[in-house]
C-alpha positions as CSV (number, residue, x, y, z in Angstrom):
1,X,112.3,73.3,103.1
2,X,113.2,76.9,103.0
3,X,110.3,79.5,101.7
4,X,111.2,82.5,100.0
5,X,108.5,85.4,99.3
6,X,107.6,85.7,95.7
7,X,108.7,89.6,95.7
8,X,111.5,90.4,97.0
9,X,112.6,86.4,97.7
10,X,113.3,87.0,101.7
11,X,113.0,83.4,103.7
12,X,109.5,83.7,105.5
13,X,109.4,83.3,108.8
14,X,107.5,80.2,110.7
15,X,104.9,82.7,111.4
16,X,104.4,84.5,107.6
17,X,104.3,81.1,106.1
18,X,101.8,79.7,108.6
19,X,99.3,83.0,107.5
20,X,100.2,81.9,103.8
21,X,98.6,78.5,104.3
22,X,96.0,80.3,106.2
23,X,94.5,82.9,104.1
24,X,95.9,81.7,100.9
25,X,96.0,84.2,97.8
26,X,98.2,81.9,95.7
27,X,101.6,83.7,96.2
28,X,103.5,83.5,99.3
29,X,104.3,87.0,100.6
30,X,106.4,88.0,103.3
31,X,104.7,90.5,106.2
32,X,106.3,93.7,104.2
33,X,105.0,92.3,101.1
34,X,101.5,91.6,101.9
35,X,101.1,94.7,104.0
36,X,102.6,96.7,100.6
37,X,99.9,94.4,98.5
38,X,96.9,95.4,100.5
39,X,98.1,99.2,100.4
40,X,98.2,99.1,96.8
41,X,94.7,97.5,96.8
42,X,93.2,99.7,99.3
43,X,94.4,102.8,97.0
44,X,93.2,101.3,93.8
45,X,89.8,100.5,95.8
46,X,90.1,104.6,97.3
47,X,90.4,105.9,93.8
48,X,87.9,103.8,92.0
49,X,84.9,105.0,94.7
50,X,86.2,108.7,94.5
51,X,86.1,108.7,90.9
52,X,82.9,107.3,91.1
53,X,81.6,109.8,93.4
54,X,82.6,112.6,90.9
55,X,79.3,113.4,89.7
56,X,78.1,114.7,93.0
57,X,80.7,117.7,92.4
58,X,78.4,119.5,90.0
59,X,76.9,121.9,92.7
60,X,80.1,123.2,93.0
61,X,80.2,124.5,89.7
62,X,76.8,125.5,89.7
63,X,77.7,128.0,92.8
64,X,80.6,129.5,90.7
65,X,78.2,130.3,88.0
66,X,79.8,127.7,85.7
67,X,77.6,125.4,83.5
68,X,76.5,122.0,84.9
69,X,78.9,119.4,83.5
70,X,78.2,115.5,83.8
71,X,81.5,113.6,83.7
């Protein structure tokens, strides 16, 4: 039975399909795929934590002369 990736429906190799039974995540990806999945995630994850860290940006301002401001 042939396996195709659920993105861009390639054949998975022996290899990628033995990973997908692995470390499931309930779609099969191929190598590309996954490696584009976990980018996306990892820049999500990158720009969630740096928006968090905003607030510590307020000294900044303050050495500018500007008004503190709380996002």
């Amino acid at each position: 039975m042939d396996y195709l990736c659920s993105e861009c429906s390639t054949q998975l190799s022996k290899f990628e399909i033995e990973l997908n039974t692995q470390y499931p995540i309930g779609k099969l990806y191929c190598e590309f795929c996954q490696s584009k999945k976990e980018r996306e995630t990892i820049k999500k994850l990158s720009k969630s934590i740096a928006d968090d860290l905003d607030f510590y940006d307020f000294e900044e301002d303050l050495t500018r002369g500007g008004t503190l401001k709380w996002n």
